[in-house]
C-alpha positions as CSV (number, residue, x, y, z in Angstrom):
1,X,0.0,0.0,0.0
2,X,2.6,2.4,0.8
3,X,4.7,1.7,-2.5
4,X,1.4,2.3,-4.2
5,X,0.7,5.8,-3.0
6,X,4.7,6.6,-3.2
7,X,4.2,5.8,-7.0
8,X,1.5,7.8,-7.2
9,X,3.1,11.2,-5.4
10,X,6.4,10.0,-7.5
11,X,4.6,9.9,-11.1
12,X,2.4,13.7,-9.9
13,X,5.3,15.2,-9.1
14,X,7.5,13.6,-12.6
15,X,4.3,14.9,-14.0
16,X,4.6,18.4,-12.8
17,X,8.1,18.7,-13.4
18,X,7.7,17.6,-16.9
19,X,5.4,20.4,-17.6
20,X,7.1,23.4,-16.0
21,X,10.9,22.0,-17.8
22,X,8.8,22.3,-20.8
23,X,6.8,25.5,-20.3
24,X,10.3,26.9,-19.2
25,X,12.1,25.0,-22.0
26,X,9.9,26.8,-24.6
27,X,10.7,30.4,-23.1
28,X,13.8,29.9,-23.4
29,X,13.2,29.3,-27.5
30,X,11.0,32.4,-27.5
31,X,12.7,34.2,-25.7
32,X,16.3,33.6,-28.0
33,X,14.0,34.2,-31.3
34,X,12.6,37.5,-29.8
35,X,16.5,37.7,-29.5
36,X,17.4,37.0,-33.3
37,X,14.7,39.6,-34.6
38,X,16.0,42.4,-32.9
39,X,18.7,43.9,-35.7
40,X,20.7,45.7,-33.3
41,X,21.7,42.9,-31.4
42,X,23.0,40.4,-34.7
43,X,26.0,42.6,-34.9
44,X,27.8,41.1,-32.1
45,X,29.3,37.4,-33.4
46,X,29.4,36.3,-29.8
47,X,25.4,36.6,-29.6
48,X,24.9,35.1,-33.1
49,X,26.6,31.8,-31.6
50,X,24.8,32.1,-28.0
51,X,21.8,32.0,-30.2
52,X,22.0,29.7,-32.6
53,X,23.3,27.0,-29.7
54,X,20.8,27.7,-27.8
55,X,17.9,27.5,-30.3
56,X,19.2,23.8,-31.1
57,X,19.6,23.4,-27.7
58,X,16.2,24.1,-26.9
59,X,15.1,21.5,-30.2
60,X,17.0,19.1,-28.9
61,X,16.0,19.1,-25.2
62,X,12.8,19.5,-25.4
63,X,12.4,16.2,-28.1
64,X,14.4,14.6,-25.0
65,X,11.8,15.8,-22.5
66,X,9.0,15.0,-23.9
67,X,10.1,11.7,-25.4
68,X,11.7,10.8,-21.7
69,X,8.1,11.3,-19.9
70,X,6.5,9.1,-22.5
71,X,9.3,6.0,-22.3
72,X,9.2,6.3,-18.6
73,X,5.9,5.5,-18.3
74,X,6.5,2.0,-20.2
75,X,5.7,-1.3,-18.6
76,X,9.1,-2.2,-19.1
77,X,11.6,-1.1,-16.2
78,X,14.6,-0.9,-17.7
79,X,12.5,1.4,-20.6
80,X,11.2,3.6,-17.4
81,X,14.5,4.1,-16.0
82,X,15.9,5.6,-19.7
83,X,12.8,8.3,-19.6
84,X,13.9,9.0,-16.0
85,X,17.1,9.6,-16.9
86,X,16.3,11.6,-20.5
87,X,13.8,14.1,-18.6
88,X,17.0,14.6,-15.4
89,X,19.7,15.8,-18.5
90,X,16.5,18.0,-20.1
91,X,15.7,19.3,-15.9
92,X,19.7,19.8,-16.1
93,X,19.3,21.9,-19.9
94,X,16.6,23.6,-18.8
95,X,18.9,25.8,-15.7
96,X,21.8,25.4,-18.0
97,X,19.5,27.3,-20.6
98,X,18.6,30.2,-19.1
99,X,22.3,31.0,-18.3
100,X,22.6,31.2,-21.9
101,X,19.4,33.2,-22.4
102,X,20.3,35.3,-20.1
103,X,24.2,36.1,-21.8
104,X,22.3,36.4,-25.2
105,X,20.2,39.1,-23.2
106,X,23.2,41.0,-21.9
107,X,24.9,40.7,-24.9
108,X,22.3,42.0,-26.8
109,X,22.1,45.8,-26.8
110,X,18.2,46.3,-26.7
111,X,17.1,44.1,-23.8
112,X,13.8,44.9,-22.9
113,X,11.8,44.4,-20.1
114,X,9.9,41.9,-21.8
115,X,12.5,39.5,-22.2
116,X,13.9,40.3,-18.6
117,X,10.3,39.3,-17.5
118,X,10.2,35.8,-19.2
119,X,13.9,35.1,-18.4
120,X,12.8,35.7,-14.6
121,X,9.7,33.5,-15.1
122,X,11.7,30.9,-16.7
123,X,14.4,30.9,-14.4
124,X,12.0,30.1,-11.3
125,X,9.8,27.4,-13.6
126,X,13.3,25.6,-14.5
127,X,14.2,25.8,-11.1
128,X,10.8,24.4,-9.3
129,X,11.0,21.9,-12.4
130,X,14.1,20.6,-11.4
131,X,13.3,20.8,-7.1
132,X,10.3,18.6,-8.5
133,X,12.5,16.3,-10.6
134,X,14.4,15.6,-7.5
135,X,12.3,14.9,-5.4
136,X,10.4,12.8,-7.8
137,X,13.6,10.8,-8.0
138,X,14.3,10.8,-4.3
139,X,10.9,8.9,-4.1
140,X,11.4,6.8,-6.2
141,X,14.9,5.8,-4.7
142,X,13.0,5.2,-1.5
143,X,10.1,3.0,-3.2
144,X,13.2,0.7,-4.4
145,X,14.9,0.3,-1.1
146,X,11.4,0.0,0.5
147,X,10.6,-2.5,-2.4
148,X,13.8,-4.0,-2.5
149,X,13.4,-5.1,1.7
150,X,10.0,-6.8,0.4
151,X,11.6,-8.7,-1.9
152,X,14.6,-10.4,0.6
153,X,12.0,-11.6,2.7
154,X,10.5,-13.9,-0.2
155,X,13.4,-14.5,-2.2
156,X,15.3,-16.5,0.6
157,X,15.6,-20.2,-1.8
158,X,14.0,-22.1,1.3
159,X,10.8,-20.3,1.7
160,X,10.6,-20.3,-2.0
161,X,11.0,-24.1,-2.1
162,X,7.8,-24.7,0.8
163,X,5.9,-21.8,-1.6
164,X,6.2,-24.1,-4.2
165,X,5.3,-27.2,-2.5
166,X,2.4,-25.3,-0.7
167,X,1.1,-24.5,-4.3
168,X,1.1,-28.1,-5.7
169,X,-0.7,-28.6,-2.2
170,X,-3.5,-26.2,-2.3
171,X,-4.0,-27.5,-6.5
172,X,-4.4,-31.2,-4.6
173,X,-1.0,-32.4,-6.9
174,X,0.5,-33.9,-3.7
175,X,-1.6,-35.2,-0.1
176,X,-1.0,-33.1,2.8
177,X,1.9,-35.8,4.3
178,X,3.4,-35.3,1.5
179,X,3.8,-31.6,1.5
180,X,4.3,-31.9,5.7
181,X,7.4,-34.1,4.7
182,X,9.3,-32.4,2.5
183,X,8.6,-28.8,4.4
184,X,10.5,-30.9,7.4
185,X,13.4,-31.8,5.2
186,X,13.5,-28.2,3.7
187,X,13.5,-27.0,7.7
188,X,15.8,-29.6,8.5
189,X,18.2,-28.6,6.1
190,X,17.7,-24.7,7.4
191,X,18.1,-26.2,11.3
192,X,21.8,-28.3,10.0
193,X,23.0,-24.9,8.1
194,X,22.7,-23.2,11.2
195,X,24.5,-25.9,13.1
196,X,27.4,-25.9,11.2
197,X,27.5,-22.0,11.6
């Protein structure tokens, strides 16, 4: 029950995240295009590369986002795990970003107030994104250690070995002496290990 509502809080808050990298993923494109149009500012080479490696920045990232937050939510784990990771490197582009945006802006002669507005919007969404992101992954770390102290307590090769007699049991395979016997030889076995510890 527990690792059921974790999952739940984890996938809301991957959720959330997802949608403010975006939302602050795509300011960053507008705001480096409001950047391009502006004639004063293409004089400069520096801000014509800022630019352009940002804008394919931004492409490129948010593909990875978006992409990441659909793979993660596959059946398969090692699948999910990828899409965690591609939506961490586009929370990590999204704050690495708006460093850029904001150079192109200070390199660019005409910075309005405007484009100081959505670079200050941006910066807080990237950076709530990623405190989501985090702690969307720090949950998630905790539902595997909390899943992964389930899973010693039935993986033990003697308890699996009565499980599997118990089965053939309860689907009237073998009698009950039967079962009653070889759960006393799997014990037995468990009471001579310890004896020769």
């Amino acid at each position: 029950m527990k690792v059921n509502i974790l999952k739940i809080v984890r996938k809301v808050l991957f959720l959330l995240s997802v949608l403010l990298l975006g939302i602050c993923l795509l300011l960053d494109g507008t705001t480096t295009t409001s950047l391009t149009t502006s004639s004063s500012s293409t004089a400069n080479p520096a801000f014509s590369e800022i630019v352009i490696l940002s804008g394919i920045s931004v492409t490129i990232y948010l593909i990875t986002l978006f992409l990441g937050a659909v793979i993660n939510f596959s059946k398969n784990e090692l699948a999910s795990r990828i899409g965690f990771a591609m939506v961490g490197c586009s929370a990590l582009e999204a704050l690495i970003g708006f460093f850029n945006v904001c150079a192109a802006v200070n390199l660019a002669s005409d910075s309005s107030s405007s484009k100081t507005v959505s670079i200050g919007i941006g910066s807080i969404l990237a950076l709530v994104g990623v405190i989501l992101f985090c702690c969307a992954v720090v949950l998630y770390l905790f539902e595997m250690f909390v899943s992964g102290m389930d899973n010693t307590k039935s993986t033990d090769a003697r308890i699996m070995e009565v499980k599997k007699w118990k089965e053939l049991l309860n689907e009237e395979i073998i009698t009950r002496e039967e079962f009653e016997a070889k759960r006393t030889e799997v014990l037995k076995l468990n009471q001579k290990d310890k004896e020769k510890k």
